[in-house]
PyMOL CGO cylinders between C-alpha atoms (Angstrom):
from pymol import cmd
from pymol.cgo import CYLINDER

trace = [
    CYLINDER, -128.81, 238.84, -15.76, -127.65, 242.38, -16.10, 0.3, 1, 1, 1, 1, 1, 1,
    CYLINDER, -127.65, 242.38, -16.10, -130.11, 243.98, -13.29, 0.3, 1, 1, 1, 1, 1, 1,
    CYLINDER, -130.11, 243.98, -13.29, -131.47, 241.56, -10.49, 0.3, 1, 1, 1, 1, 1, 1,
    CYLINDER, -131.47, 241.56, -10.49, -134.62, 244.23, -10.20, 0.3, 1, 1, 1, 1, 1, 1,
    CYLINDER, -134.62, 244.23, -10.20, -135.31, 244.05, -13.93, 0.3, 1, 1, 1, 1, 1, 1,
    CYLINDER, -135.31, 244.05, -13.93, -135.03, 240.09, -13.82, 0.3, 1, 1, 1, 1, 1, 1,
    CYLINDER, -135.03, 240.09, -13.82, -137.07, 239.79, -10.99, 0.3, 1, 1, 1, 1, 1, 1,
    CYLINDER, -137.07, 239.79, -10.99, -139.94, 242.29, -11.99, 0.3, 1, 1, 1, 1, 1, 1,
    CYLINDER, -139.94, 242.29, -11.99, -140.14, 240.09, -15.48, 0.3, 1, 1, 1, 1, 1, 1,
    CYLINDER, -140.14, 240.09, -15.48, -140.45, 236.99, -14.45, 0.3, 1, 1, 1, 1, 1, 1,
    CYLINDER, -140.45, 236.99, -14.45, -142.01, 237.46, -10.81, 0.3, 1, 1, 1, 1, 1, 1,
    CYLINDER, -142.01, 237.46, -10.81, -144.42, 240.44, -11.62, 0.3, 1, 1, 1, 1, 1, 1,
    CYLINDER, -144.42, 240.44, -11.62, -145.13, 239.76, -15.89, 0.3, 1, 1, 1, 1, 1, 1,
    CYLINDER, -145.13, 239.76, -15.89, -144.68, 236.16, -15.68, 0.3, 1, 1, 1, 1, 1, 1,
    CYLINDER, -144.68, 236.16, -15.68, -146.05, 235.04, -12.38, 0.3, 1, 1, 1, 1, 1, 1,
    CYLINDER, -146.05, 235.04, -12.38, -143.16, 232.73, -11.13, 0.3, 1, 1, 1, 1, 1, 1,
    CYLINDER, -143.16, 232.73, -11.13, -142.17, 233.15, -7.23, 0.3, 1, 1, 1, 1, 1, 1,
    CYLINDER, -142.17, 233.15, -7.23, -138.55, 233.82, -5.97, 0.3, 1, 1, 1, 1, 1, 1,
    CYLINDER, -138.55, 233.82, -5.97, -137.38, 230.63, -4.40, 0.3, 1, 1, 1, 1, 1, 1,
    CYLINDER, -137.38, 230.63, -4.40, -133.78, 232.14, -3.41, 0.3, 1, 1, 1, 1, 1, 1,
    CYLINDER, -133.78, 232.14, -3.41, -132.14, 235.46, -3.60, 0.3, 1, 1, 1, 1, 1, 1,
    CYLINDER, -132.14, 235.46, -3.60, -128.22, 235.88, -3.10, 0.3, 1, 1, 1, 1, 1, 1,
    CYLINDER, -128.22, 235.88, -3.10, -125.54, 238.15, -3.40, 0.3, 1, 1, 1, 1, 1, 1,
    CYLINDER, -125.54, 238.15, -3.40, -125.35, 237.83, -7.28, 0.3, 1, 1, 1, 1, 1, 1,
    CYLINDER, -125.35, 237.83, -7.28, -127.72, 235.04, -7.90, 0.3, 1, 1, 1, 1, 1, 1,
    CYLINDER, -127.72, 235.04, -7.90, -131.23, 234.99, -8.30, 0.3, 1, 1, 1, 1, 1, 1,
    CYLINDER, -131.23, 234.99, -8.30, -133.77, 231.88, -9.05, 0.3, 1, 1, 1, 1, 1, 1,
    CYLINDER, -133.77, 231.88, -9.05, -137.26, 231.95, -9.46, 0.3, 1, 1, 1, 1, 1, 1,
    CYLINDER, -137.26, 231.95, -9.46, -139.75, 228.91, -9.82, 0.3, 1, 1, 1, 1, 1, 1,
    CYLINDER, -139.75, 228.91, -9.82, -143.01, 228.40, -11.04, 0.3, 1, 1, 1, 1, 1, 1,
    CYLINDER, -143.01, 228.40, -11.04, -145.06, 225.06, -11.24, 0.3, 1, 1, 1, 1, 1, 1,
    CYLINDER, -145.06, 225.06, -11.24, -142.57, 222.48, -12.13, 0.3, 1, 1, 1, 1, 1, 1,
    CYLINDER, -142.57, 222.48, -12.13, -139.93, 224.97, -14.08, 0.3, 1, 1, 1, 1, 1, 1,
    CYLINDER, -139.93, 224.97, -14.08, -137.18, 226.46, -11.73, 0.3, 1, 1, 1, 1, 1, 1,
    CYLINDER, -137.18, 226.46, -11.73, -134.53, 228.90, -13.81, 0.3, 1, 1, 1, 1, 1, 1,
    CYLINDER, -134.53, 228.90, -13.81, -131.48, 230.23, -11.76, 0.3, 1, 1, 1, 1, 1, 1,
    CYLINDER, -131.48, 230.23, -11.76, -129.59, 233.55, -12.86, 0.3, 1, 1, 1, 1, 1, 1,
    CYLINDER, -129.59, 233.55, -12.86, -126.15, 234.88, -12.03, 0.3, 1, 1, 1, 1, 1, 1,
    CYLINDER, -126.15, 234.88, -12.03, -125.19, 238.11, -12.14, 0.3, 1, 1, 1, 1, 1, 1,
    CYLINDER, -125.19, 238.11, -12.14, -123.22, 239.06, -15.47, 0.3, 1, 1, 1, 1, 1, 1,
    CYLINDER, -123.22, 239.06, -15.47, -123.12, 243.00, -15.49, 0.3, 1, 1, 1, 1, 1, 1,
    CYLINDER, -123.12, 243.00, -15.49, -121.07, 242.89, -18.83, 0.3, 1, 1, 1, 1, 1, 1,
    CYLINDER, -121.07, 242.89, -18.83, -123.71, 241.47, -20.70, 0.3, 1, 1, 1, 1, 1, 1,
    CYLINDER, -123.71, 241.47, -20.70, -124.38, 242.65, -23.94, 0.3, 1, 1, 1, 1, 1, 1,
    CYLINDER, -124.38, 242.65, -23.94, -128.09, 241.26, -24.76, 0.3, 1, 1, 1, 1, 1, 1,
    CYLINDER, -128.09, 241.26, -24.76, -127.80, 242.24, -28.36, 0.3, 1, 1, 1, 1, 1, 1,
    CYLINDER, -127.80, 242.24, -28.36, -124.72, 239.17, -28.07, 0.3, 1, 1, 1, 1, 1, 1,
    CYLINDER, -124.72, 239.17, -28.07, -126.69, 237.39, -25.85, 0.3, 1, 1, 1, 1, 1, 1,
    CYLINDER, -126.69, 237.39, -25.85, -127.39, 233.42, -27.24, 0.3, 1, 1, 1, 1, 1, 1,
    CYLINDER, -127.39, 233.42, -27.24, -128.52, 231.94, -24.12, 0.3, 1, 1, 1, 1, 1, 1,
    CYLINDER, -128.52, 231.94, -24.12, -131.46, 230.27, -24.27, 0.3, 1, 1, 1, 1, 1, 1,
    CYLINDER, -131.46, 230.27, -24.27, -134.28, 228.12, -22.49, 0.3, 1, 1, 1, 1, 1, 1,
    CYLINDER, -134.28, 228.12, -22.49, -137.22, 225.33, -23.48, 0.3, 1, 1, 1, 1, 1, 1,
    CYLINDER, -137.22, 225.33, -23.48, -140.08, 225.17, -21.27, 0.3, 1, 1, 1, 1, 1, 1,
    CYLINDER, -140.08, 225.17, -21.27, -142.53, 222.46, -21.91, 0.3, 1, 1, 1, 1, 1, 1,
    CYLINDER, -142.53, 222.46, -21.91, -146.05, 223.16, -21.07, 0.3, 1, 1, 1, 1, 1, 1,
    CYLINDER, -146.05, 223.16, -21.07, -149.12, 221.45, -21.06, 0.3, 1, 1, 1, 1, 1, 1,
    CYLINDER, -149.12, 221.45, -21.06, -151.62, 224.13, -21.68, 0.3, 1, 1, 1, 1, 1, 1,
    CYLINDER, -151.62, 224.13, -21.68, -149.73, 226.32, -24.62, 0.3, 1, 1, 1, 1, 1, 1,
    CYLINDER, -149.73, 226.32, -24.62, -152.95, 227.92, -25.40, 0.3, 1, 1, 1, 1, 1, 1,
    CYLINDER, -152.95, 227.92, -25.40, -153.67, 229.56, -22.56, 0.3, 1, 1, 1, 1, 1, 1,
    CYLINDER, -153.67, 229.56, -22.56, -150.38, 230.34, -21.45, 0.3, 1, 1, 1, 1, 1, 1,
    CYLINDER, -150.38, 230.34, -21.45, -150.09, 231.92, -25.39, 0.3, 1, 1, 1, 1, 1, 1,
    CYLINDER, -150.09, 231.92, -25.39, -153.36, 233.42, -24.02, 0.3, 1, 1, 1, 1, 1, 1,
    CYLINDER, -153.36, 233.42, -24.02, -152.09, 234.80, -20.46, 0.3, 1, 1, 1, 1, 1, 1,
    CYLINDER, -152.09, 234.80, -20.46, -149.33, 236.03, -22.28, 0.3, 1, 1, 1, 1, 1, 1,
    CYLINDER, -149.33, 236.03, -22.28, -150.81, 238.39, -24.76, 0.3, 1, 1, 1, 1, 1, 1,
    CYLINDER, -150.81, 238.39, -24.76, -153.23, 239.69, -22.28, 0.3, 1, 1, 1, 1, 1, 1,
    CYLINDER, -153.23, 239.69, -22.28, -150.81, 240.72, -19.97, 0.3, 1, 1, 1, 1, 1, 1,
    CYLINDER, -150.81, 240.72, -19.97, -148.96, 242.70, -22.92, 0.3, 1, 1, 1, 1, 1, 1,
    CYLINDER, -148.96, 242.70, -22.92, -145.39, 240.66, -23.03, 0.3, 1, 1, 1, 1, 1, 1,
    CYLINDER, -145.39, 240.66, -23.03, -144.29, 240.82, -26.01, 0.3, 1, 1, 1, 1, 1, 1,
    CYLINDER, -144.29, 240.82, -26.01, -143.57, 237.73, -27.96, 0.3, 1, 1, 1, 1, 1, 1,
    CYLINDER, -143.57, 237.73, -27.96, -140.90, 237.42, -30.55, 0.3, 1, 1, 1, 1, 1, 1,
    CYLINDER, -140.90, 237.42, -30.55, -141.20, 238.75, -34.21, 0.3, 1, 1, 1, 1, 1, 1,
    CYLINDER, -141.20, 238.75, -34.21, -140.39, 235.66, -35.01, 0.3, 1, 1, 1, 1, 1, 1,
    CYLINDER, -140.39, 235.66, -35.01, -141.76, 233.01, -32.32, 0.3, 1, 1, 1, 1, 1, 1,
    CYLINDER, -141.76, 233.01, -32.32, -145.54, 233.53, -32.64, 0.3, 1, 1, 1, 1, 1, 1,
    CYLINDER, -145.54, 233.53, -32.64, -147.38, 230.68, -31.75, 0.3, 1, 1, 1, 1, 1, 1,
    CYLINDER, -147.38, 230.68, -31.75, -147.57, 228.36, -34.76, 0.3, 1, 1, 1, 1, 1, 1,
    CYLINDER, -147.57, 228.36, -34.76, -147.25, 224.19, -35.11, 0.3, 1, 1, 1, 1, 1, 1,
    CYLINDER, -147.25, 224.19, -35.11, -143.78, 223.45, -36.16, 0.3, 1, 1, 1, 1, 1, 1,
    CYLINDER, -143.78, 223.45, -36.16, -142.88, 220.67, -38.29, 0.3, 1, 1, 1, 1, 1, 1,
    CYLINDER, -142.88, 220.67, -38.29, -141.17, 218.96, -35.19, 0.3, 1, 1, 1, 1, 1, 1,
    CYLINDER, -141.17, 218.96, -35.19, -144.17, 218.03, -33.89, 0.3, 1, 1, 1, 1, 1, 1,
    CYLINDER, -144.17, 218.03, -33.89, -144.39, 221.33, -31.15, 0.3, 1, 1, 1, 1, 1, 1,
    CYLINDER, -144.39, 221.33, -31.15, -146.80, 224.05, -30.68, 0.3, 1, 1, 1, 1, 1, 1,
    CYLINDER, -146.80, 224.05, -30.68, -144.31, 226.95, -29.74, 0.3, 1, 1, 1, 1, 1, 1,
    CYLINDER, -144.31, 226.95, -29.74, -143.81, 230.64, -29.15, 0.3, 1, 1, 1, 1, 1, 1,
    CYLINDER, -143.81, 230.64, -29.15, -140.83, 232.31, -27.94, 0.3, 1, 1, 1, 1, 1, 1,
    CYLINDER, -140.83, 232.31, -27.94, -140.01, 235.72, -26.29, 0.3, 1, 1, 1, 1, 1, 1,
    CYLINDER, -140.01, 235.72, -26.29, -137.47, 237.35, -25.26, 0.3, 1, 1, 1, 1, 1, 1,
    CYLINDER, -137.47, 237.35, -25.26, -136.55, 238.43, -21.52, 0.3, 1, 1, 1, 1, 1, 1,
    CYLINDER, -136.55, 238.43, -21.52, -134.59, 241.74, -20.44, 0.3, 1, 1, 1, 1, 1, 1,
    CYLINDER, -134.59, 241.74, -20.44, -131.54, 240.46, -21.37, 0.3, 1, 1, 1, 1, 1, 1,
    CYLINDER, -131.54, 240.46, -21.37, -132.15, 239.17, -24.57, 0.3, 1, 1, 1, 1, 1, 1,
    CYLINDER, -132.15, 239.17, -24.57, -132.46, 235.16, -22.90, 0.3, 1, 1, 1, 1, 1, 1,
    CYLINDER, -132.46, 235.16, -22.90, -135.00, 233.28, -25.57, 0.3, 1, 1, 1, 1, 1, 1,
    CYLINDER, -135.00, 233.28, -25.57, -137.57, 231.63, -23.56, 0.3, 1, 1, 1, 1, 1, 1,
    CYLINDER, -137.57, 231.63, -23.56, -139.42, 229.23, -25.73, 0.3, 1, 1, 1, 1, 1, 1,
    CYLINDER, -139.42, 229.23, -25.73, -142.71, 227.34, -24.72, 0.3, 1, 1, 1, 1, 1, 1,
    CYLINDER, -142.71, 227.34, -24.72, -143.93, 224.42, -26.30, 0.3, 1, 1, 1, 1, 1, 1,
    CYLINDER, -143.93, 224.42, -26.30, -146.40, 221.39, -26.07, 0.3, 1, 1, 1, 1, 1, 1,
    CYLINDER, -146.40, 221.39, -26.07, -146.06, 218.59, -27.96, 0.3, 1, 1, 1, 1, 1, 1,
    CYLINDER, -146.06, 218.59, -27.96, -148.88, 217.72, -30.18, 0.3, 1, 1, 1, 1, 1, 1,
]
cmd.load_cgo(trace, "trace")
């Protein structure tokens, strides 16, 4: 993360996850069973960001669902569709450029 504030507003405030731990350069936030941890990286370019994070879910529809009606946008390319893997997925990007993508298996 570039900006704890920024971090924190996304994934506390648009996201709904709680803060779980807040340090001098660290952050981590949880919600349900998924727990992601950030470190402070100030350099961080996010158009040369690559980092990236899977988050299974159980309930993609309504989480695709919560998602659009809070206006977060998802990525151009990471709508929700069935992929050939077997997955239900959509992605979207975070501040920083991080890909978060959610998926259920079907």
């Amino acid at each position: 993360m570039r900006n704890k504030l920024a971090t924190k507003h996304f994934y506390i405030t648009q996201l709904g996850f709680e803060e779980i731990g807040n340090y001098e350069g660290y952050l981590m936030v949880k919600k349900d069973t998924v727990e992601i941890h950030f470190f402070e990286f100030k350099e961080l370019n996010p158009k040369e960001n690559y980092a990236q994070v899977y988050i299974r879910t159980n309930d993609i529809d309504n989480l695709y669902q919560s998602i659009s009606d809070h206006k977060i946008e998802v990525h151009p390319n990471g709508t929700l569709q069935t992929k050939p893997w077997g997955q239900k997925e959509f992605a979207l990007l975070d501040p920083d450029h991080n890909l978060l993508t959610f998926g259920q298996p079907m």
